[in-house]
C-alpha positions as YAML, in Angstrom:
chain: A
units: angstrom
residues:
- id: 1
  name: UNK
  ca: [59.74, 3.60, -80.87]
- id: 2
  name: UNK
  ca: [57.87, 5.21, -78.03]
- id: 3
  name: UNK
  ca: [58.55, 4.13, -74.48]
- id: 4
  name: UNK
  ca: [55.47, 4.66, -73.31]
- id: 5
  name: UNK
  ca: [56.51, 7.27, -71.15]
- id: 6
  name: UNK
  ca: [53.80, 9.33, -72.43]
- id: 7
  name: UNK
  ca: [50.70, 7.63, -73.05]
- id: 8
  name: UNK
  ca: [47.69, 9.20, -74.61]
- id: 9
  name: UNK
  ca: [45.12, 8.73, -70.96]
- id: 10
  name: UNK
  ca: [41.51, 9.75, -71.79]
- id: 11
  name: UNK
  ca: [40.76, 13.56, -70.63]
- id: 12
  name: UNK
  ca: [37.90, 12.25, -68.83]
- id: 13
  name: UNK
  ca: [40.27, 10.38, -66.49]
- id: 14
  name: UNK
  ca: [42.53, 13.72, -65.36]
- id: 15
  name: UNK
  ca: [39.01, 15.23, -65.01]
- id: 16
  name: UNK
  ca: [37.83, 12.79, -62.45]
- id: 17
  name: UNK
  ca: [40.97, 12.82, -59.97]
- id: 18
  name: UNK
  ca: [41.10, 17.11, -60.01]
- id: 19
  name: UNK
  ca: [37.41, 17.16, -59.63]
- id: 20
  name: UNK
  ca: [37.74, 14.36, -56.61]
- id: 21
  name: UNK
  ca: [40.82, 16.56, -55.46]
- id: 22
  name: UNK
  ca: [38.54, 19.65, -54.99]
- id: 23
  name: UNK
  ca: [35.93, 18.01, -53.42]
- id: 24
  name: UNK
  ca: [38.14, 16.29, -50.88]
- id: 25
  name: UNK
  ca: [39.44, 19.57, -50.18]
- id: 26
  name: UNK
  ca: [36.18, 21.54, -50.07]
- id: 27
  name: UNK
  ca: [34.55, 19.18, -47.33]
- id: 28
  name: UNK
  ca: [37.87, 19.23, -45.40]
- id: 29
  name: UNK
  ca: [37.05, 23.11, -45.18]
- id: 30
  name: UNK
  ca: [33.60, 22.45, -44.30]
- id: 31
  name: UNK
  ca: [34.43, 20.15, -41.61]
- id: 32
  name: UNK
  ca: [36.89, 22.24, -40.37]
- id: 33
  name: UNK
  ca: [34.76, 25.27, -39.98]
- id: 34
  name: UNK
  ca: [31.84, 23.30, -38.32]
- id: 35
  name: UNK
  ca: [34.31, 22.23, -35.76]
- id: 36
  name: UNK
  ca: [35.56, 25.51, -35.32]
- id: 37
  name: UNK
  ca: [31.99, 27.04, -35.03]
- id: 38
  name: UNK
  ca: [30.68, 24.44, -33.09]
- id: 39
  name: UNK
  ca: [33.85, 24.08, -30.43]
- id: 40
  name: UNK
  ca: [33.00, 28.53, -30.28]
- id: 41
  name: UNK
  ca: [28.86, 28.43, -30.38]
- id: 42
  name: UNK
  ca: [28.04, 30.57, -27.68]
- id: 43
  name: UNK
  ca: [23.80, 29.48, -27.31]
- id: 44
  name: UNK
  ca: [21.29, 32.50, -27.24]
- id: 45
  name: UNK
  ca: [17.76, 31.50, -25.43]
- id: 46
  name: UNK
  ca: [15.60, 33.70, -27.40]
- id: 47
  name: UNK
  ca: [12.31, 33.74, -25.10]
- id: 48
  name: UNK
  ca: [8.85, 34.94, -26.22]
- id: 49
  name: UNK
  ca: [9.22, 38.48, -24.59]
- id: 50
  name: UNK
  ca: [12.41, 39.19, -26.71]
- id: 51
  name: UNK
  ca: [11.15, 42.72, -28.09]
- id: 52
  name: UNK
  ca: [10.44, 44.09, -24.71]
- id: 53
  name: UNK
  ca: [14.60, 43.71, -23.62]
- id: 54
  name: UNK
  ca: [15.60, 47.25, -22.71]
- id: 55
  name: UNK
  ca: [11.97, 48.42, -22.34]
- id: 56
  name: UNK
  ca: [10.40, 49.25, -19.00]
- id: 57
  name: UNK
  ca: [6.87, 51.17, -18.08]
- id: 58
  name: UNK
  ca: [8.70, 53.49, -15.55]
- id: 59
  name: UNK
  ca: [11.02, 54.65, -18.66]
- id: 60
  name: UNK
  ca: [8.70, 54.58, -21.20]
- id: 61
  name: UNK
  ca: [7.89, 58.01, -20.46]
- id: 62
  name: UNK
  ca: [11.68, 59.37, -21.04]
- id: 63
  name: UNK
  ca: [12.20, 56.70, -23.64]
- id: 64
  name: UNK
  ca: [13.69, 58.00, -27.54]
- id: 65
  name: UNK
  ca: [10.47, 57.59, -29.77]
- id: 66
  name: UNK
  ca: [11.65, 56.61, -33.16]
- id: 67
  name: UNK
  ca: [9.88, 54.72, -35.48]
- id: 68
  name: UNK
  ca: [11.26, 51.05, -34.54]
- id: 69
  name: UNK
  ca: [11.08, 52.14, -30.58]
- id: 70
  name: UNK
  ca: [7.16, 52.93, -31.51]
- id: 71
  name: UNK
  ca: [6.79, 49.44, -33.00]
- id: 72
  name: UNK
  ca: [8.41, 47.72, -30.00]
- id: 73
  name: UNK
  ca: [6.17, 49.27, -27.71]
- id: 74
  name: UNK
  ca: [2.95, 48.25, -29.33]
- id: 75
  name: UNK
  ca: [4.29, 44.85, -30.27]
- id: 76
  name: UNK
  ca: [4.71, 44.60, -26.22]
- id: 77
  name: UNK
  ca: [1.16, 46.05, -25.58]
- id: 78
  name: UNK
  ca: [-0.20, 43.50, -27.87]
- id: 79
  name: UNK
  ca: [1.69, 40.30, -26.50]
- id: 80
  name: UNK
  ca: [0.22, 41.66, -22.76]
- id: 81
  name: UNK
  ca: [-2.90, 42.08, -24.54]
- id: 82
  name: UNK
  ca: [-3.14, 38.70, -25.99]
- id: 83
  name: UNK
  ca: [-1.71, 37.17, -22.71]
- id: 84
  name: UNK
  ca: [-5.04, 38.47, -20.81]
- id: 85
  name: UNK
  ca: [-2.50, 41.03, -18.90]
- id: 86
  name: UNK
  ca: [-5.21, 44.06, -19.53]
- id: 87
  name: UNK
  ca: [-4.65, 46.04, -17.05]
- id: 88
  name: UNK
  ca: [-0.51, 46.12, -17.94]
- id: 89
  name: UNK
  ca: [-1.72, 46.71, -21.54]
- id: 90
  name: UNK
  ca: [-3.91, 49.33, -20.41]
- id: 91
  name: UNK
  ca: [-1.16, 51.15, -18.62]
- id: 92
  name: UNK
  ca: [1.61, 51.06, -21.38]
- id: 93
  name: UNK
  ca: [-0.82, 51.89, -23.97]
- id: 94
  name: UNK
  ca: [-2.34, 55.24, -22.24]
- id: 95
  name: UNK
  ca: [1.81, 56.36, -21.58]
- id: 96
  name: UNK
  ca: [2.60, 55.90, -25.05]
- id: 97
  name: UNK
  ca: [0.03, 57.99, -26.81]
- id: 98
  name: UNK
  ca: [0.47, 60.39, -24.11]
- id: 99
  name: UNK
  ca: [4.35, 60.56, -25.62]
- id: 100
  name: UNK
  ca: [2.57, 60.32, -28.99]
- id: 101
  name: UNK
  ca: [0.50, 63.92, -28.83]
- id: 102
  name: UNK
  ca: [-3.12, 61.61, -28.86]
- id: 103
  name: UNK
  ca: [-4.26, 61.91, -25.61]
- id: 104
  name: UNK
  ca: [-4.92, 65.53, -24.18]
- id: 105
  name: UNK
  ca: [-4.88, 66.96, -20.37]
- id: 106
  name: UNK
  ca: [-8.25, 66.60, -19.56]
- id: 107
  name: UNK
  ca: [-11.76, 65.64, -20.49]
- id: 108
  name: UNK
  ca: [-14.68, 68.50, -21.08]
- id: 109
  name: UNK
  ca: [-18.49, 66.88, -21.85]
- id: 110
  name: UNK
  ca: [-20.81, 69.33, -23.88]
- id: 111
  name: UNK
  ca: [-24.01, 67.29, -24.61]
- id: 112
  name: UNK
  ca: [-22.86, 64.23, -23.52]
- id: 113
  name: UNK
  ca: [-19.66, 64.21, -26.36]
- id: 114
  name: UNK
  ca: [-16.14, 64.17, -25.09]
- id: 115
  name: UNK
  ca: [-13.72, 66.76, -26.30]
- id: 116
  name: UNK
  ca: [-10.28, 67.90, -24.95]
- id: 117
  name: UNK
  ca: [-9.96, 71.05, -23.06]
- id: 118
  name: UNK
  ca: [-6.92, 71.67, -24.71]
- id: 119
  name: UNK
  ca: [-5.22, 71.52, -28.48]
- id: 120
  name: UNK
  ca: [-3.03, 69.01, -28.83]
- id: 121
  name: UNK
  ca: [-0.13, 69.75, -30.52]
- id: 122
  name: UNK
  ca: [0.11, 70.38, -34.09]
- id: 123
  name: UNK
  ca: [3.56, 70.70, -35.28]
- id: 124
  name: UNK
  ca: [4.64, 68.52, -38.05]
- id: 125
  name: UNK
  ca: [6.78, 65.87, -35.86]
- id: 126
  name: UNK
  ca: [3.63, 65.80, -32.65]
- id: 127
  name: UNK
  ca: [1.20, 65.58, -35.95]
- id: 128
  name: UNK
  ca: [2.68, 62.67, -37.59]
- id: 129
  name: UNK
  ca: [2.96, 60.36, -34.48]
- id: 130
  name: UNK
  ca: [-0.57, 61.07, -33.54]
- id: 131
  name: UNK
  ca: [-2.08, 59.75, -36.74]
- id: 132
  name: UNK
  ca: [0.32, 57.32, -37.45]
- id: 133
  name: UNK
  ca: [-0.98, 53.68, -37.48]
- id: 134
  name: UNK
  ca: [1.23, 52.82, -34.31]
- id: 135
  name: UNK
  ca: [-1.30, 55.60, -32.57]
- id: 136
  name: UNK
  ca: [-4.49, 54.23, -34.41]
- id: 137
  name: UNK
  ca: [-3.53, 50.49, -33.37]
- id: 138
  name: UNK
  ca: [-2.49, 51.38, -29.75]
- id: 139
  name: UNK
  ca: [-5.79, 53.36, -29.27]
- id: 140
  name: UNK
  ca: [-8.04, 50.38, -30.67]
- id: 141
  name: UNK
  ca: [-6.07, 48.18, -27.78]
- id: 142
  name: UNK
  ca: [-6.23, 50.46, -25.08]
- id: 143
  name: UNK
  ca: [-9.92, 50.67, -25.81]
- id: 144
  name: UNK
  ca: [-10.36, 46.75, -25.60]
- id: 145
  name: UNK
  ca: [-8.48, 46.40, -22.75]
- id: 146
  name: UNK
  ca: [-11.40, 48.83, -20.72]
- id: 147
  name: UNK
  ca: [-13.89, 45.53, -22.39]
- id: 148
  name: UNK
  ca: [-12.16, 43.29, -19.98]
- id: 149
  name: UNK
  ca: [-11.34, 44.56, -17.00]
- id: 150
  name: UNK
  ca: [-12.25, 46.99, -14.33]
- id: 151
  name: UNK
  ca: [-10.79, 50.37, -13.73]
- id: 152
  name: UNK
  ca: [-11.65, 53.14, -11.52]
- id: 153
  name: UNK
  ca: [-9.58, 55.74, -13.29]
- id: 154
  name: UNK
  ca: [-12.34, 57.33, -15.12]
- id: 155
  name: UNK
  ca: [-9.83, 60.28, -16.68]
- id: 156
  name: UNK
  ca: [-7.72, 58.36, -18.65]
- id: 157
  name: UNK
  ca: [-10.95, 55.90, -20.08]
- id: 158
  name: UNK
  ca: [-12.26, 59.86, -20.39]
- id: 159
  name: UNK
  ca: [-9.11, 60.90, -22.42]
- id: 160
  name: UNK
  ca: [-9.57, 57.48, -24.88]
- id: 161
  name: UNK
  ca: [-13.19, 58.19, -25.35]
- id: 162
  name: UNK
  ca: [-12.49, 61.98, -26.85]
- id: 163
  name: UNK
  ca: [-9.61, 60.89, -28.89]
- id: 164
  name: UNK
  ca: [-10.85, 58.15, -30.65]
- id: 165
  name: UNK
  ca: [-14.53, 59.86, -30.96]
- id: 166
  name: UNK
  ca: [-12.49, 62.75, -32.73]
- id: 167
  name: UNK
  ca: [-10.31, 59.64, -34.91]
- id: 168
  name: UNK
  ca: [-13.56, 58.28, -36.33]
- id: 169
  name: UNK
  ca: [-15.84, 61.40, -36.89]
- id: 170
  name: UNK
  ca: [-16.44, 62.74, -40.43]
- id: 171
  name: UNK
  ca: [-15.65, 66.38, -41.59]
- id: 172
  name: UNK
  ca: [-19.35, 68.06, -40.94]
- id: 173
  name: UNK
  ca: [-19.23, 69.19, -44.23]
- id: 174
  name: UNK
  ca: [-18.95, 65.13, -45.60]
- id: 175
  name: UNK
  ca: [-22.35, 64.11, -43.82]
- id: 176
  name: UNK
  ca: [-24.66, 65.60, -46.61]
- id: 177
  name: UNK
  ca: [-22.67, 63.63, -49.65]
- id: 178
  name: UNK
  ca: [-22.84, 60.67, -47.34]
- id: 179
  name: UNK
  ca: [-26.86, 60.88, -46.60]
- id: 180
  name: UNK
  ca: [-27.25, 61.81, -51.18]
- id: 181
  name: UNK
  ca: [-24.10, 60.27, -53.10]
- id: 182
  name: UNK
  ca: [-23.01, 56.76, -53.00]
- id: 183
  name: UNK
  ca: [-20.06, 57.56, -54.78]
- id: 184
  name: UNK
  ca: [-19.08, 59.99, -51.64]
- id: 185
  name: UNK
  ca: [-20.43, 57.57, -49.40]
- id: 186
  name: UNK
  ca: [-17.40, 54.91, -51.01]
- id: 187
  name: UNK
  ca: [-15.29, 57.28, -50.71]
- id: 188
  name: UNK
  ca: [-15.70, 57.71, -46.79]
- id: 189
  name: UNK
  ca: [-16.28, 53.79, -46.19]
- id: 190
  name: UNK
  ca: [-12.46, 53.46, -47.27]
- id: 191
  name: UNK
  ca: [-11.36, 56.16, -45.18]
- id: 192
  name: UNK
  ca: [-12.71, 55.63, -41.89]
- id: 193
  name: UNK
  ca: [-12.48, 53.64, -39.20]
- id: 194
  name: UNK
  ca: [-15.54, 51.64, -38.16]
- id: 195
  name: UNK
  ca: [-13.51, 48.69, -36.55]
- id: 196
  name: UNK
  ca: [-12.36, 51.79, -34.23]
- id: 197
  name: UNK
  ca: [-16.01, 53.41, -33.77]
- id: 198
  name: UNK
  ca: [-17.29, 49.52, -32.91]
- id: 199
  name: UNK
  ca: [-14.90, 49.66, -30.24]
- id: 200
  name: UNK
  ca: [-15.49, 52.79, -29.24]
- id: 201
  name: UNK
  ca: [-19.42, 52.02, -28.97]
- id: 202
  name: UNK
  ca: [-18.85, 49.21, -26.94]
- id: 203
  name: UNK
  ca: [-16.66, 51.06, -24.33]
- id: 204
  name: UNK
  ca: [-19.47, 54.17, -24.03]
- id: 205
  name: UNK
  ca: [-22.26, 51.70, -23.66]
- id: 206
  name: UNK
  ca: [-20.17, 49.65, -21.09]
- id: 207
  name: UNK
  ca: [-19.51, 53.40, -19.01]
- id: 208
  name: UNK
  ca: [-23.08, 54.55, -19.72]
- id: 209
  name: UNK
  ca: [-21.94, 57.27, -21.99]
- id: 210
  name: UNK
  ca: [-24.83, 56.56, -24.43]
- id: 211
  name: UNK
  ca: [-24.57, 59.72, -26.66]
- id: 212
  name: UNK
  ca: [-21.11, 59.14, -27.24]
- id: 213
  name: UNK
  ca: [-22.25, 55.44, -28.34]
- id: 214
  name: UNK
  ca: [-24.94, 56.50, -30.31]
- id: 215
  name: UNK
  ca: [-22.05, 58.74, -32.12]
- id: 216
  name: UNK
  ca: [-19.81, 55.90, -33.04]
- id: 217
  name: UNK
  ca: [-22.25, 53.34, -33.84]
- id: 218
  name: UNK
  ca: [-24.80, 55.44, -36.49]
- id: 219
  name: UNK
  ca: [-20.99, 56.24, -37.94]
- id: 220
  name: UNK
  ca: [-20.84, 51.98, -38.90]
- id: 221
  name: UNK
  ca: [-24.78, 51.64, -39.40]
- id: 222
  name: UNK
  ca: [-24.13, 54.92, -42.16]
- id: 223
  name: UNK
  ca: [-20.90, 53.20, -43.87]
- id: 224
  name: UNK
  ca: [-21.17, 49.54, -43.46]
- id: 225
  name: UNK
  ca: [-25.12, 49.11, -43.21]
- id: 226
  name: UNK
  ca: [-27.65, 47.89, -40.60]
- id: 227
  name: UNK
  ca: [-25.95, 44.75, -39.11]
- id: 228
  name: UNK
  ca: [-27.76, 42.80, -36.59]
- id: 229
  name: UNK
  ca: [-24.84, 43.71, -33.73]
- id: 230
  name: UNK
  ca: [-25.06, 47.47, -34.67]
- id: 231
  name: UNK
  ca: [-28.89, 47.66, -34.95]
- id: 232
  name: UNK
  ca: [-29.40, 46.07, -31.51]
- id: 233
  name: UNK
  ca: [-26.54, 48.22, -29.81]
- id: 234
  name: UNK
  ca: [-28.32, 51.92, -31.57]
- id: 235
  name: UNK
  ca: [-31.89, 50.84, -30.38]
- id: 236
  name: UNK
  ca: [-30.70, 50.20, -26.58]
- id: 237
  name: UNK
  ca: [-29.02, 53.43, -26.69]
- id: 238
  name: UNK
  ca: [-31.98, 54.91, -28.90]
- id: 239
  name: UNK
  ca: [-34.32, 54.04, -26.47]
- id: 240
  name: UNK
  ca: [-31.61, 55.12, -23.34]
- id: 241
  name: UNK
  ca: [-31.95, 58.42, -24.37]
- id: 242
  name: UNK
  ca: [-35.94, 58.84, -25.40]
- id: 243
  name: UNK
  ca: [-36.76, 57.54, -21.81]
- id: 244
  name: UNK
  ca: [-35.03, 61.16, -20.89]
- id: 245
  name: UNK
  ca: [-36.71, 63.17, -23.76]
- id: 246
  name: UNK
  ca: [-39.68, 64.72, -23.49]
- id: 247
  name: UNK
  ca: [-39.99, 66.82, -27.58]
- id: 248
  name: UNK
  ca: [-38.95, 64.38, -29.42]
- id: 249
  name: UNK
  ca: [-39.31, 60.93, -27.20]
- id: 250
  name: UNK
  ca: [-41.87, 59.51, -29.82]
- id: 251
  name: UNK
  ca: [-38.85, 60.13, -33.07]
- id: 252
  name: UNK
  ca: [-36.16, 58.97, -30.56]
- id: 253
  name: UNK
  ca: [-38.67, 55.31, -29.77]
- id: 254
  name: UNK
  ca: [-39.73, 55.17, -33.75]
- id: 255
  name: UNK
  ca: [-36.05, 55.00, -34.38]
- id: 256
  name: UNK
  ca: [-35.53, 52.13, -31.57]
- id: 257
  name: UNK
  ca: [-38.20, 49.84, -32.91]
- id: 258
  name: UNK
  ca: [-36.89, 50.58, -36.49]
- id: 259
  name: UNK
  ca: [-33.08, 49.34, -35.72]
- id: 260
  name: UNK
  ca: [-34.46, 46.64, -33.65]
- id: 261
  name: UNK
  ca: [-36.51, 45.41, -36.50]
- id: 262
  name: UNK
  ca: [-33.35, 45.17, -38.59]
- id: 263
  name: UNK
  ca: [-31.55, 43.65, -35.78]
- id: 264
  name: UNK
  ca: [-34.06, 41.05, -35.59]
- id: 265
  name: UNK
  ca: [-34.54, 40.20, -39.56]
- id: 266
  name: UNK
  ca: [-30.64, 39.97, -39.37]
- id: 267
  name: UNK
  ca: [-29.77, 37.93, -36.92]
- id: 268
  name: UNK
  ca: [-27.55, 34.91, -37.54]
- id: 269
  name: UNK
  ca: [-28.98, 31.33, -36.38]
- id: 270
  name: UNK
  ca: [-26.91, 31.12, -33.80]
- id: 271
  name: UNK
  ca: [-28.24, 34.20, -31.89]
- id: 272
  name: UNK
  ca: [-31.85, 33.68, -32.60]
- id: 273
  name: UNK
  ca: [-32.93, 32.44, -28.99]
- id: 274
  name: UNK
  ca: [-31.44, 35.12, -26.75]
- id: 275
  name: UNK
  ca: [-32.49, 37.64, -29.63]
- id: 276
  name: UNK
  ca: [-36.32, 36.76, -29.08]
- id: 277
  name: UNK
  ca: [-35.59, 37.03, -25.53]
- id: 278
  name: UNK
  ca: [-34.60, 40.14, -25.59]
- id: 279
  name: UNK
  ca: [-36.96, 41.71, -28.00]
- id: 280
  name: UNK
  ca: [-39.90, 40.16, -25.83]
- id: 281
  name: UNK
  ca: [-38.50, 41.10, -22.48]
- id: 282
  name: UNK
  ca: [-37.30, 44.92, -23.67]
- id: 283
  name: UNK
  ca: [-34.19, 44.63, -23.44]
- id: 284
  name: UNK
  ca: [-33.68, 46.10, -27.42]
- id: 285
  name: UNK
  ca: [-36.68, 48.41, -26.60]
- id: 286
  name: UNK
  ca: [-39.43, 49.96, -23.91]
- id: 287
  name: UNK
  ca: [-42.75, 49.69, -25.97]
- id: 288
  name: UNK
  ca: [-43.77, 48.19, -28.76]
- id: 289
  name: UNK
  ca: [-46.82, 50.06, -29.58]
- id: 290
  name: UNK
  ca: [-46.99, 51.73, -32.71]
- id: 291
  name: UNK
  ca: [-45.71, 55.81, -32.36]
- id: 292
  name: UNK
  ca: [-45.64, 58.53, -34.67]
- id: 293
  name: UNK
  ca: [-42.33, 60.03, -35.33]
- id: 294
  name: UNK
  ca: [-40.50, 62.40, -37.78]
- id: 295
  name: UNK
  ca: [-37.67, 60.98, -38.53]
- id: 296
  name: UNK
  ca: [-36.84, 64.28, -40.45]
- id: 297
  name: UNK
  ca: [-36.99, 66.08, -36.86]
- id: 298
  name: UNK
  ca: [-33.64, 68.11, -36.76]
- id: 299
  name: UNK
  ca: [-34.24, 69.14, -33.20]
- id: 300
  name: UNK
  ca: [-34.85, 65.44, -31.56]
- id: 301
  name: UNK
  ca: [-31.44, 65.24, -29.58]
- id: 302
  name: UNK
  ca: [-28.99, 63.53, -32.02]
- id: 303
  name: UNK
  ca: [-26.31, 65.20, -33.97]
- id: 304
  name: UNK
  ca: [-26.78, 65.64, -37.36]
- id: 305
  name: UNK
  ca: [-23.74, 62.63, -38.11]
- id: 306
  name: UNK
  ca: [-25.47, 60.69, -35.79]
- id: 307
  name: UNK
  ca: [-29.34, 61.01, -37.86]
- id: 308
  name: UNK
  ca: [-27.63, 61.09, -41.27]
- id: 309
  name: UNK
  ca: [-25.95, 57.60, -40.49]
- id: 310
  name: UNK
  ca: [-29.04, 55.63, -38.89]
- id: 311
  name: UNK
  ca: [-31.73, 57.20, -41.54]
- id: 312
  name: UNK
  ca: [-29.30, 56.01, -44.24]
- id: 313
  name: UNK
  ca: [-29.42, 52.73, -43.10]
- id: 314
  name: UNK
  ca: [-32.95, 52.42, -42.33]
- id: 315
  name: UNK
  ca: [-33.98, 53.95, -45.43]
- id: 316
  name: UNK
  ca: [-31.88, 50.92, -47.44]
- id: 317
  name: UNK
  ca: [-34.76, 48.77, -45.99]
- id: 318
  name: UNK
  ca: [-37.56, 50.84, -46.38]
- id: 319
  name: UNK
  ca: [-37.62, 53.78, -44.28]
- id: 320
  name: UNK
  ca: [-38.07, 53.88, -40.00]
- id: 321
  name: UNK
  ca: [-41.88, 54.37, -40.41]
- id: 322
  name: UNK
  ca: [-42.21, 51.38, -42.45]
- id: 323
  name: UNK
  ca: [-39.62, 49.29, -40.26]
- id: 324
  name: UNK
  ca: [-41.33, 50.37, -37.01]
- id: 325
  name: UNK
  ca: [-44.92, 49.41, -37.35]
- id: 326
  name: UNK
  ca: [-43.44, 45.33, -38.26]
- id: 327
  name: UNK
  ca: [-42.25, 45.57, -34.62]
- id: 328
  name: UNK
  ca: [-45.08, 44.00, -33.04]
- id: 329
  name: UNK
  ca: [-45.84, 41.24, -35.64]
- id: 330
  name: UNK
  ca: [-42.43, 40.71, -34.81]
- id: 331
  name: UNK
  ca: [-43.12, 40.54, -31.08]
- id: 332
  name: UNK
  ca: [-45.85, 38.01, -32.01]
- id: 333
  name: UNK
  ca: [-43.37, 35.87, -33.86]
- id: 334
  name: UNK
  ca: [-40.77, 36.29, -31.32]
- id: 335
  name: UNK
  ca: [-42.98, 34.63, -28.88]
- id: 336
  name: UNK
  ca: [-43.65, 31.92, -31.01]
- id: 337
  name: UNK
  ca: [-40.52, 30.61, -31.59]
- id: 338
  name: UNK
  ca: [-39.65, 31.13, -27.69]
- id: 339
  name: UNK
  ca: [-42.50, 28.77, -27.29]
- id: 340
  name: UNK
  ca: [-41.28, 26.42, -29.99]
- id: 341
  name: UNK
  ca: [-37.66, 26.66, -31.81]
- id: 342
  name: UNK
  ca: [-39.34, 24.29, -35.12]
- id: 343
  name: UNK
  ca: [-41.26, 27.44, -36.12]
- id: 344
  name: UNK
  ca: [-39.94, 29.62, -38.50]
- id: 345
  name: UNK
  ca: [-37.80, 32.19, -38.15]
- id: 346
  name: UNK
  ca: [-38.93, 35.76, -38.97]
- id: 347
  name: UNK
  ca: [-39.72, 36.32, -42.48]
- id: 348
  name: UNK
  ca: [-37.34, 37.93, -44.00]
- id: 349
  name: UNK
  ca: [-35.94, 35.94, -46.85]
- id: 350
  name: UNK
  ca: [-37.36, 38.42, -49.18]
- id: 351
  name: UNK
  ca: [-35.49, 41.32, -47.63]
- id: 352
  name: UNK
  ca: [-31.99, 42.74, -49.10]
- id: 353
  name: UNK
  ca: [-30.47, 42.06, -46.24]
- id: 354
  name: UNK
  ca: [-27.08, 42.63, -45.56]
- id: 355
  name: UNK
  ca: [-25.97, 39.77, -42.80]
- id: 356
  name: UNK
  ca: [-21.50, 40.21, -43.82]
- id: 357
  name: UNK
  ca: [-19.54, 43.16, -43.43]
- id: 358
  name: UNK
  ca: [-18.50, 45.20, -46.96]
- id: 359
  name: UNK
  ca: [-15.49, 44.51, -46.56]
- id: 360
  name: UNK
  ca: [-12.61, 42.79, -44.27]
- id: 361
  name: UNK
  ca: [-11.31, 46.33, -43.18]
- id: 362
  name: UNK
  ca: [-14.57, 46.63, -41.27]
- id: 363
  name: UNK
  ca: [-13.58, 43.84, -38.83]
...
């Protein structure tokens, strides 16, 4: 007869005390390694300026460029940027696409456009850092920065003007498939830059170099169409330039009241009031007496990227003529609702009107 020295336990019970064994022993570990790690923490302070520890202006300029040493030094001209430092941000950004083959010598002006008086260079390793998006971002920034503060140094604004006027120019030999093919016209919307040429425009009209605004802004009215903003920016610099013009003053003034037309049928609610204040004032534009223009006038001033762009746009609402001669029934209305905000805005539900941007890139 059995003793009972072996009895038959249940598996289930064995289980139980070697799978409570191995957890004992597994937190034991556990414990004993958070004491460990916690008895030999050493604390790091991480502070919001982390990315810009071995960095320094004076050194930038001897500074190894690689690719992650590129992204360091714009994410430091952006945090100065967004901290309202502009005039830091300014600084850093002009010495780093000076390292990065954008930004050329000096400054020559031939018809009131900005071009180097030098090549830049053009060897593979110089070419790649000047168009890479580090270069394209740091020149948008450096460009802002001149919206917000004041700087006397004309040369290097000068040197930021040329470069990104030669970033968001199209080949001369695109302009004619923009003005004829929509398909080519796409094509060119989705390989441009017009958040860059807005910027641009902004800076040329702030340092009265109204050509050079005309430039970047016909390049946005030609790709992204006539947007209130754009519209009222081309006809002050439109009508800028015809007060100088003697051949072709009346073209030049057609083409003001057209865009200011469009800037006024476009204009969001919230604008409406200092919009009619401006139209009736002439602030967008001199006169509003009808003129007679040719709008297909090749020798009236403006480069032929410049007329392709705003007669592309124009035409998408009905052509300059057309556009022009609404400017003072426009004035009338204007008036009106100066006198009294009930009455209704002008009337241009009817009109194809394009009040958003194509596309988020344009921003």
């Amino acid at each position: 007869m059995d003793d009972g020295a072996c009895l038959d336990w249940p598996s289930d019970v064995w289980d139980d005390e070697d799978t409570s064994h191995r957890r004992r022993a597994r937190e034991e570990r556990m414990r004993n390694a958070f004491l460990q790690a916690r008895a030999t923490y050493d604390a790091k302070r991480d502070t919001d300026e982390w990315f810009m520890d071995g960095l320094s202006y004076d050194a930038l300029p001897h500074t190894p460029l690689d690719a992650k040493t590129q992204q360091r030094v714009q994410m430091c001209i952006e945090y100065m940027y967004y901290k309202q430092r502009y005039a830091e941000a300014f600084a850093w950004s002009v010495r780093l696409l000076r390292r990065m083959h954008v930004l050329g010598p000096s400054v020559v002006w031939t018809n009131g456009l900005p071009s180097f008086a030098t090549e830049l260079p053009q060897d593979k390793t110089s070419w790649s850092m000047a168009h890479s998006a580090v270069a394209r971002e740091t020149l948008d920034t450096a460009l802002r920065c001149v919206l917000h503060f004041h700087s006397s140094d004309r040369e290097d604004i000068d040197c930021l003007v040329a470069a990104a006027l030669d970033r968001v120019q199209l080949d001369p030999a695109a302009y004619q498939g923009v003005a004829h093919d929509e398909q080519k016209r796409k094509e060119c919307a989705w390989t441009t830059a017009p958040g860059l040429a807005m910027t641009l425009g902004d800076v040329c009209m702030r340092m009265q170099y109204t050509r050079c605004a005309l430039e970047s802004y016909a390049l946005v009215m030609g790709l992204r169409g006539a947007q209130w903003y754009v519209c009222k920016a081309v006809a002050q610099a439109l009508s800028r330039i015809a007060e100088s013009a003697m051949k072709a003053q009346n073209t030049l003034l057609m083409l003001a009241q057209a865009t200011s037309v469009c800037a006024l049928q476009s204009c969001p609610p919230s604008r409406r009031t200092s919009m009619a204040r401006e139209i009736v004032s002439g602030q967008l534009v001199g006169s509003c007496q009808p003129v007679l223009g040719d709008p297909d006038d090749t020798d009236c001033g403006l480069s032929e990227a410049a007329m392709t762009g705003i007669l592309c746009a124009l035409r998408k609402r009905g052509g300059p003529a057309l556009l022009a001669s609404r400017l003072p029934t426009f004035m009338d209305m204007a008036q009106q609702y100066l006198w009294d905000t009930n009455t209704p805005w002008m009337a241009c539900h009817d009109e194809s009107l394009e009040k958003t941007w194509s596309s988020a890139r344009a921003l």
